[in-house]
C-alpha positions, 0 to 999 in steps of 0.5 A, spaced: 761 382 352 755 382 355 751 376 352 742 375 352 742 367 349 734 367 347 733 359 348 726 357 344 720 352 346 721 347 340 730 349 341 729 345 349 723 340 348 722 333 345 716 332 340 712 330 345 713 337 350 718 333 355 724 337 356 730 334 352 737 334 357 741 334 351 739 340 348 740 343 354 747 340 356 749 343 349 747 349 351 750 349 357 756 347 354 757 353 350 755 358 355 761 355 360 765 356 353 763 364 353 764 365 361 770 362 359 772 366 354 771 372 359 764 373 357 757 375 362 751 371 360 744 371 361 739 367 359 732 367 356 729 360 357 723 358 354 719 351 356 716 352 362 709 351 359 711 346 355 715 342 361 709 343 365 704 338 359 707 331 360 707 331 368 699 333 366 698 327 362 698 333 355 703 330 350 698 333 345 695 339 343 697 345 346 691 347 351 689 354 349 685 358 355 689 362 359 688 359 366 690 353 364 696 355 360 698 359 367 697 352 371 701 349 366 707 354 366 706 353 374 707 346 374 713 345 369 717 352 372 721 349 376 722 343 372 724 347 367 729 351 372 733 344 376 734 342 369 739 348 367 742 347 374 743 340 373 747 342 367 751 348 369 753 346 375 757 340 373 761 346 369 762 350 375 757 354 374 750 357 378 743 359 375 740 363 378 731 364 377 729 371 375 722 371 373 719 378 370 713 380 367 714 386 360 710 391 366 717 391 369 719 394 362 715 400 364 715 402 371 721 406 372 722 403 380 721 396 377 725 396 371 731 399 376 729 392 380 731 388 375 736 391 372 739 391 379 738 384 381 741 382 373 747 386 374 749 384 381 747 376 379 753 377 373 758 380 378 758 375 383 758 370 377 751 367 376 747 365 370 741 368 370 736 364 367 730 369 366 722 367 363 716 370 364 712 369 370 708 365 366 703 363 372 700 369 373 701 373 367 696 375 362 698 378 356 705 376 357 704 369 355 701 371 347 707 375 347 711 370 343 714 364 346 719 370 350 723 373 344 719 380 346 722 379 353 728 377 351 729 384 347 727 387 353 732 384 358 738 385 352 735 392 352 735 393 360 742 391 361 746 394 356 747 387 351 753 388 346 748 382 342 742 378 343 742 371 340 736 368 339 736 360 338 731 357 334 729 351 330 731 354 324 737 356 320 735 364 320 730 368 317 730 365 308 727 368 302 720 363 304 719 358 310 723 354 308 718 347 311 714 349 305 719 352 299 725 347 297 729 352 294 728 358 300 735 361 302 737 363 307 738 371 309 745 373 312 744 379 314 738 385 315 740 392 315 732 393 316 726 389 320 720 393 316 713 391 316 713 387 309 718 382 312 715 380 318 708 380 315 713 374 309 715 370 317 709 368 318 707 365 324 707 359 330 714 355 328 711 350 332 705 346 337 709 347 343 711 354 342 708 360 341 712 364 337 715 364 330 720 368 325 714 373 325 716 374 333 723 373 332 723 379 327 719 383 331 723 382 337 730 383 333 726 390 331 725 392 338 733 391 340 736 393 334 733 400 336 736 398 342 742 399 340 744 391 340 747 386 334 741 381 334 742 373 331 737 368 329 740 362 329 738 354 329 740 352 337 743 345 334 748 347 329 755 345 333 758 351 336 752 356 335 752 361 340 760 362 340 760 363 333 754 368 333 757 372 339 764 372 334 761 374 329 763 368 325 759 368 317 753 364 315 752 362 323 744 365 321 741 371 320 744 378 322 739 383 323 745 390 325 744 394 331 742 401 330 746 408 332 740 411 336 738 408 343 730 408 344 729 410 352 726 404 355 719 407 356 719 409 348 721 403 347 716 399 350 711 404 347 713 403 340 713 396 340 711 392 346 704 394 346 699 392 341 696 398 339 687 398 340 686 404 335 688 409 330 688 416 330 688 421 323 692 427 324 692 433 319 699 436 317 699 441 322 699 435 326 704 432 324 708 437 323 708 439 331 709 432 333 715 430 329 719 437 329 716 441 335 715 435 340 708 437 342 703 432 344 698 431 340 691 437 341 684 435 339 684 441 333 689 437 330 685 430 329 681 429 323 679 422 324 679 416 330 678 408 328 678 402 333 675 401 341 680 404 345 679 407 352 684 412 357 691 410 357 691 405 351 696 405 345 694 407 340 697 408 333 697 416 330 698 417 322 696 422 317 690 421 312 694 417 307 694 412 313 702 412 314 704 410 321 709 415 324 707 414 332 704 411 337 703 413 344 698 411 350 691 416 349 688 419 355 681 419 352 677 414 350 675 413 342 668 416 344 671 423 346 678 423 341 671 423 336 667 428 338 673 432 340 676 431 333 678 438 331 676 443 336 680 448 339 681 447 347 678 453 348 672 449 346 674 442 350 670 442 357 675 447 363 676 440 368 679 435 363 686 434 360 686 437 353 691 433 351 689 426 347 696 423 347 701 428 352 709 427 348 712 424 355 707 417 353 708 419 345 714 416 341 715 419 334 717 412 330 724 412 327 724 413 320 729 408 316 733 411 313 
């Protein structure tokens, strides 16, 4: 099987940000125990950030403005990536860096790179040790301390599971650092909005993400096809158990049959939608049944600041969400076009406001 291991920020550091070499060699431990068991394994490693504080005299707060956030993840990378060397090689094993950024995901020539280069790295035998390119990344790094990524890589290898390693047993009832009695869900048949919203947010300082980030990556691979387990990285013997399938390990969120192609993938959950267009039924009902773009006859109404080429959200007047897809027009235009029939628009523009190739119909639950 084909194994993505998501290692947290607070899962791979001390309480003052500096990089703890026994959770590390634990980890390490346990992926020399899946290769030996004939599985193929990649890593998803958090800490670059966190790693790159102490060296900087930042053992405290978290800084918080992006270019000083990319110059810390510049100076704690490559700590971060010699620490998982010196633990793999003792094991006979060798990490090898790849360094990517969610726009991969999306360009097809980029995204055939990286999966190339993932591919050929488990053929000759290596552990790809994968973060962000956080030190020249924008948006990538508010992402959510790499769950997102990691869903993303899972999906572009064709992963059987994605174990995503944290500080905490699994998704409970309630957060279980403010509820005694909180316990603890084994298992998921649906990532929906009411349970991201009961997550939360950051699980801690040196981290950016969170359950809520978690769920929402878990979201994105189970689309993908691909079993997910949120787990506490410190439990004895957690990554061998999870890719088993062993019970109460953490929380099991079930993959599901239909496989998102990676664009319509990264459209529906990758990118943070700017605005909402209203459609009427027709509308609605020529998207969802027939597959056409969407046509300015058939919106009733705009809400955000969106320009040409932004995610926007696209629902129907009681306000339910059934797609997302990125808009050609800004929200001035898709306004004063609402409702006019494309004879009507000016001749030398797309009368399209968001064309079905850059359109993904989100999936029902069942």
């Amino acid at each position: 099987m084909l194994v993505v291991a998501k290692y947290g920020t607070s899962s791979l550091t001390d309480a003052g940000g500096s990089i703890d070499h026994g959770s590390i060699a634990k980890a390490c431990a346990e992926l020399a125990g899946l290769r030996e068991a004939g599985h193929r394994v990649i890593v998803v490693s958090s800490g670059a950030i966190a790693a790159g504080l102490p060296p900087l005299g930042w053992e405290g707060e978290r800084p918080s403005d992006l270019p000083t956030l990319q110059a810390v993840a510049a100076v704690g990378q490559h700590r971060l990536l010699r620490t998982w060397d010196d633990h793999l090689s003792p094991l006979g094993l060798v990490a090898g860096q790849v360094l990517l950024a969610p726009l991969d995901f999306v360009h097809r020539q980029q995204y055939l790179h990286a999966r190339q280069t993932l591919m050929r790295l488990l053929e000759l035998g290596v552990v790809p040790v994968v973060n962000e390119n956080d030190a020249i990344a924008d948006d990538e790094i508010r992402f959510g301390d790499n769950d997102r990524l990691a869903a993303l890589v899972a999906h572009l290898v064709g992963a059987g599971v994605l174990v995503l390693l944290t500080d905490t047993a699994g998704v409970h009832t309630a957060d279980p650092r403010l509820d005694a009695g909180a316990s603890l869900i084994q298992e998921i048949v649906e990532v929906d909005e009411s349970l991201q919203r009961a997550a939360g947010g950051a699980g801690s300082q040196r981290g950016s993400g969170g359950m809520a980030s978690k769920l929402a990556a878990a979201k994105i691979a189970a689309w993908s096809g691909v079993r997910v387990v949120i787990a506490a990285a410190e439990r004895p013997g957690v990554l061998g158990d999870a890719v088993a399938g062993e019970p109460a390990v953490g929380t099991v969120v079930r993959a599901r049959q239909t496989r998102l192609p990676a664009r319509k993938l990264w459209i529906a959950f990758a990118v943070g939608a700017s605005g909402r267009i209203v459609v009427d039924d027709g509308a609605r009902q020529a998207l969802v049944e027939r597959g056409r773009s969407l046509l300015p006859a058939g919106v009733v109404g705009v809400s955000g600041s969106f320009v040409a080429d932004d995610a926007v959200e696209i629902a129907t007047a009681d306000g339910s969400v059934f797609a997302k897809g990125l808009v050609r027009h800004s929200a001035a235009t898709v306004a004063d076009w609402a409702g006019r029939q494309t004879v009507d628009l000016p001749a030398d523009v797309a009368p399209e406001v968001v064309h079905r190739d850059d359109m993904v119909v989100l999936p029902s639950v069942p």
